[in-house]
N, C-alpha and C positions, 0 to 999 in steps of 0.2 A: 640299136639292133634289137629288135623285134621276133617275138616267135622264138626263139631258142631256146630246146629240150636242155635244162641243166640241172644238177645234183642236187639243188637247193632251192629255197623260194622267196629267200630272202635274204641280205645281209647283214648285221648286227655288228658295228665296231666299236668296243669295247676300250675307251682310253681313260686314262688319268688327268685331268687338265691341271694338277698342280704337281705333275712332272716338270723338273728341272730342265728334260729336253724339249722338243718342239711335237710332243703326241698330241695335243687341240690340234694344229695346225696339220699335220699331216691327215689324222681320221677325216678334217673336213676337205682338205685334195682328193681324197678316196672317194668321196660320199658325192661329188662336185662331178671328179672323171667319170665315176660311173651312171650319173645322168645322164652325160653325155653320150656314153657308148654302151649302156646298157640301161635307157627308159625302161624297160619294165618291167625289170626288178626292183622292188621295195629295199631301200637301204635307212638305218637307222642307227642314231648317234647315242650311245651309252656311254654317259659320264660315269668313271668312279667318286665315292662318296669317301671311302673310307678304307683298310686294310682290308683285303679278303672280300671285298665287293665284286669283283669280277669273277672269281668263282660263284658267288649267286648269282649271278646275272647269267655266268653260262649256264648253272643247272635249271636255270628258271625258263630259258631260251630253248635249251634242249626238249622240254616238254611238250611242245606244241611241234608242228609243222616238219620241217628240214630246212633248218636257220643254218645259213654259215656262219660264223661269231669268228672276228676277226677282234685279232689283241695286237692294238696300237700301242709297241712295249718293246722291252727286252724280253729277254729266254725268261725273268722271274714273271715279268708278269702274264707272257704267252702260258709258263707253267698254269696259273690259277685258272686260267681257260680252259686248259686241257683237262686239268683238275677233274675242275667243274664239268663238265661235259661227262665225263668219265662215271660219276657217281651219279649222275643223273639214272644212270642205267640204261637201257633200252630205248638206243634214240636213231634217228635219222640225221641228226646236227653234224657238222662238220668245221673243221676249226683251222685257223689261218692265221698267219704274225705277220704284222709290217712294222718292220723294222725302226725304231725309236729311242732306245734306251741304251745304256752303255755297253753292253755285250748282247750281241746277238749270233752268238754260233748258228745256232737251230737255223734261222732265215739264212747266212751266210753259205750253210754247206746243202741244203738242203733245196733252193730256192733253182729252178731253172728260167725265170725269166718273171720281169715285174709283177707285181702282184696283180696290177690289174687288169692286166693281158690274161691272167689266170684265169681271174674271176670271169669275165665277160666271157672266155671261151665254157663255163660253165661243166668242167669234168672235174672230177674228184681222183683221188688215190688215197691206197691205204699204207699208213705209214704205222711200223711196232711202238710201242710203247715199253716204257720199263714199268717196272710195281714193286714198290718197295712198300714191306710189311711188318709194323714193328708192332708185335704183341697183339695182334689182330687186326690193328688202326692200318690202312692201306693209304698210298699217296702214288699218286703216278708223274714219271719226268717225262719228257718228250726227249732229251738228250744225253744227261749224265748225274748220276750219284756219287759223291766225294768224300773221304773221311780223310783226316789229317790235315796235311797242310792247305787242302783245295778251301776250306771253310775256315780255316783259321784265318787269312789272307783276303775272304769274305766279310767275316766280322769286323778286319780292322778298314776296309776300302766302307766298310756302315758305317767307322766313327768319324776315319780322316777324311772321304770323298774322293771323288774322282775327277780323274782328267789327266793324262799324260805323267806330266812329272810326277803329283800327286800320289800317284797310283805306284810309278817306280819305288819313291819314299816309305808307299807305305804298306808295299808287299816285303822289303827292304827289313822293315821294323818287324811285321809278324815272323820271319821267316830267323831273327835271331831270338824272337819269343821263343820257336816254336819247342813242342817236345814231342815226342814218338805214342803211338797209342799202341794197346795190346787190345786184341781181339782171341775171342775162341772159336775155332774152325774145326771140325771131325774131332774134337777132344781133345784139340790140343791147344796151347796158349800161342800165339802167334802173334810178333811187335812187328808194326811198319810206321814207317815215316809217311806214306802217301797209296789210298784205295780208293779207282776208281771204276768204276760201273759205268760205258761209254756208247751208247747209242749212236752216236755220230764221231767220226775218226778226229774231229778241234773240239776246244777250248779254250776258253778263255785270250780269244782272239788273236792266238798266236800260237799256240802248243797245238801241234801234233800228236795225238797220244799213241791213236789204235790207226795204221794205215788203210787197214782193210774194212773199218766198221761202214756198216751201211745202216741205215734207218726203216731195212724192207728186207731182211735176210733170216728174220726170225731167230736173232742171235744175239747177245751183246759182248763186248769185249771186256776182259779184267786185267784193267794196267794197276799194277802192285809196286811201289818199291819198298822193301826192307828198311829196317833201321839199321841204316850208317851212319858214321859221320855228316855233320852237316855240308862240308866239303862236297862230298860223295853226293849226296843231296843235292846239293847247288847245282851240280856239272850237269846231275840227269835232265834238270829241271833247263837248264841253258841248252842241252841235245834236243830236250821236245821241243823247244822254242826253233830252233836253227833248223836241226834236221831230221825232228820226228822220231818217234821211240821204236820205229817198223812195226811188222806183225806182232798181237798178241793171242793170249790164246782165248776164243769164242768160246759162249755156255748159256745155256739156256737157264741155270739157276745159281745162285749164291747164297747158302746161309750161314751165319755166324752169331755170337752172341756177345753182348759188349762186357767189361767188364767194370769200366768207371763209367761216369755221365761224358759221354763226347758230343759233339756236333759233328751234322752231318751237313752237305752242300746237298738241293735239290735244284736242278736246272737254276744254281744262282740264290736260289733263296736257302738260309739258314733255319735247321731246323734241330732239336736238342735230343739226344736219345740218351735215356736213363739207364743209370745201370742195372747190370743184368738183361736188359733187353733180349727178347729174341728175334730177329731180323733175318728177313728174307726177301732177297731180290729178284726177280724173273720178269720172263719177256713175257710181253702180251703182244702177239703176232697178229698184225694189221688190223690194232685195235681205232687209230685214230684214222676218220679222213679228212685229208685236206686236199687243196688246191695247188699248185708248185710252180 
């Protein structure tokens, strides 16, 4: 297909080849179909090297032309893209996930049709982003921010791994680890079991959180639960799974300030905030574009 006005001039896929799953093998399908149905767009094969490679490689990409940068990944490493793009500042690049890694909310709920029916038709959209700001240090999700149990359940699927049963066992073990965290909100001390920042209404490939969230409404959603019971805990967490937590309530900002060192869940990746932190969450309205 020849001749066709599109949003980009090029494509850049950004994989891991010593992922566990099959990203070599899928970015070169990408790279392969799009010869075939789009000759005359330039597409090009970016190996990761190392942790946090794909964020340079998108900031480095974003600086020239109107690159699409496509992250052959899950939601963690699609993050380092968007990331990257992000801090580039002032760019034309546009960014895209195909699906490879063991959670992919973002691509699942987000996606309206293969990716590379996307790309060839060559339009873009703007999709919000989150921004979360810890003491100046800025990071951006494409999906969701999590405190409590959503990261604690992340660090132990880093140590035991994954895969079906695995995964049962070893959300299983974190979740009679776990302990409640206390936060400060408008000056007051506030304990929960579970705070999440949701861009998109899944997670973690079967919870339901926020019914209504959308990824283009200039909004994000805050599913909270309280410290209860672990009990109490369990059920809520078996209702997101079954039948979704329904509406929550939408807000353009969230700020709080921590009071011990906790970890926080970035679109999947674990990340550490210190205590005392000050931390502030807000939308960045149709900050990212991509392709769908």
């Amino acid at each position: 297909m020849r001749g066709v006005a599109r949003a980009f001039d090029r494509v850049v896929v950004v994989f891991n080849p010593n992922s566990t799953g099959n990203a070599q093998e899928r970015a070169e399908e990408l790279k392969s179909g799009l010869a075939e149905r789009a000759a005359d767009l330039p597409v090009e094969l970016r190996p990761t090297e190392y942790a946090g490679h794909a964020r340079e490689i998108a900031r480095e990409e974003a600086g020239s032309g109107a690159p699409l940068v496509v992250s052959v990944s899950g939601d963690g490493g699609y993050n380092e893209v968007v990331d990257g793009l992000m801090k580039a500042g002032e760019t034309r690049a546009a960014a895209a996930v195909l699906a490879a890694g063991n959670a992919n909310d973002h691509r699942r709920v987000v996606a309206r049709r293969p990716l590379l029916d996307a790309i060839v038709e060559g339009r873009t959209e703007r999709l919000d982003l989150l921004r979360l700001t810890v003491d100046g240090d800025v990071r951006y999700a494409h999906s969701y921010i999590g405190l409590g149990i959503t990261p604690v359940v992340a660090l132990e699927l880093e140590r035991g791994g994954k895969g079906s049963f695995t995964e049962v066992v070893t959300t299983v073990r974190a979740f009679s680890r776990f302990h409640p965290f206390a936060i400060e909100v408008d000056g007051r001390r506030e304990t929960f079991d579970s705070l999440v920042f949701a861009n998109i209404p899944e997670m973690a490939k079967y919870a339901t959180l926020a019914e209504d969230a959308r990824p283009d409404d200039g909004v994000f959603e805050v599913v909270l639960v309280r410290h209860h019971s672990k009990l109490r805990t369990a059920l809520t967490a078996v209702k997101a799974a079954f039948r979704g937590l329904g509406p929550q309530p939408s807000v353009r900002e969230y700020a709080f300030g921590t009071i011990d060192p906790m970890p926080a869940q970035v679109d999947g990746e674990v990340l550490e905030l210190e205590a005392a932190a000050r931390v502030r969450v807000d939308i960045v309205a149709g900050a990212l574009a991509t392709v769908r």
